[in-house]
C-alpha positions in Angstrom: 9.3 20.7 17.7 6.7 17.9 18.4 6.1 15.7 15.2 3.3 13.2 15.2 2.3 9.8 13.1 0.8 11.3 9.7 1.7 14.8 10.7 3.0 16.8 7.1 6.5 18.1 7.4 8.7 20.4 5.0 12.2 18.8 4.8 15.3 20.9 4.3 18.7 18.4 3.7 22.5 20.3 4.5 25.4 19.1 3.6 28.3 18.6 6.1 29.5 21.9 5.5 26.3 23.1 6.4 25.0 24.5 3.0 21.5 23.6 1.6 21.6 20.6 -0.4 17.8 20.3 -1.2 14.2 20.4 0.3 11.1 18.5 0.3 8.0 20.7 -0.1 6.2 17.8 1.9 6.6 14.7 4.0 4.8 12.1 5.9 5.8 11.4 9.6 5.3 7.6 9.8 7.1 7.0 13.0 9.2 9.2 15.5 11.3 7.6 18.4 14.0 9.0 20.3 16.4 7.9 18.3 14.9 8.0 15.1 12.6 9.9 12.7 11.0 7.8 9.6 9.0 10.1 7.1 7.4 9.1 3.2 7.8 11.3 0.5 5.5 11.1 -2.9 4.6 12.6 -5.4 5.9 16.1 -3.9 8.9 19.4 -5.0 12.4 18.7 -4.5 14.4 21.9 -5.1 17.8 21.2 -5.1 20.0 23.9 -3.8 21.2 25.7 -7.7 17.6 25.9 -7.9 16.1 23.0 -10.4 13.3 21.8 -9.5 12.1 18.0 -9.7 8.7 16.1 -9.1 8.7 12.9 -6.9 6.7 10.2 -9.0 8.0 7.2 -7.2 7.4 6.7 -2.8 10.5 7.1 -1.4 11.0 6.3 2.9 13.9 8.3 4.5 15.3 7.4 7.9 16.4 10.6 9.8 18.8 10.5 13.2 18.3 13.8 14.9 22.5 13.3 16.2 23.9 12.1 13.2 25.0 14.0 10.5 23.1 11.4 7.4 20.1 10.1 6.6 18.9 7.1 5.1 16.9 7.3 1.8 15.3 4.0 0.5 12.8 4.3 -2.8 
């Protein structure tokens, strides 16, 4: 998948055992490098994976690593 600067993205987070820990309904791409994807999230769903439902009020920046297994979430 290509991503591009300002491009909206739906995040979906696993946890190490491979189950669903939450999603994003939306994103911001703000930079993409080889090693790294960076992405904004505000005011937007997070469902969390029993099914409740939360509303982002605050800008949070997450720092993906497409060979890692974590990301970085800084708000």
């Amino acid at each position: 998948m290509q991503l591009d600067v300002g491009q909206t993205i739906y995040i979906q987070s696993y946890k190490y055992d491979g189950s669903l820990h939450r999603t994003w309904s939306k994103a911001t791409v703000l930079d993409v490098q080889e090693h790294m994807i960076v992405v904004m999230t505000y005011k937007t769903w997070v469902i969390e994976s029993d099914g409740r439902r939360w509303f982002t009020k605050e800008p949070a920046v997450c720092f993906f690593y497409p060979n890692e297994w974590y990301n970085i979430i800084d708000d």
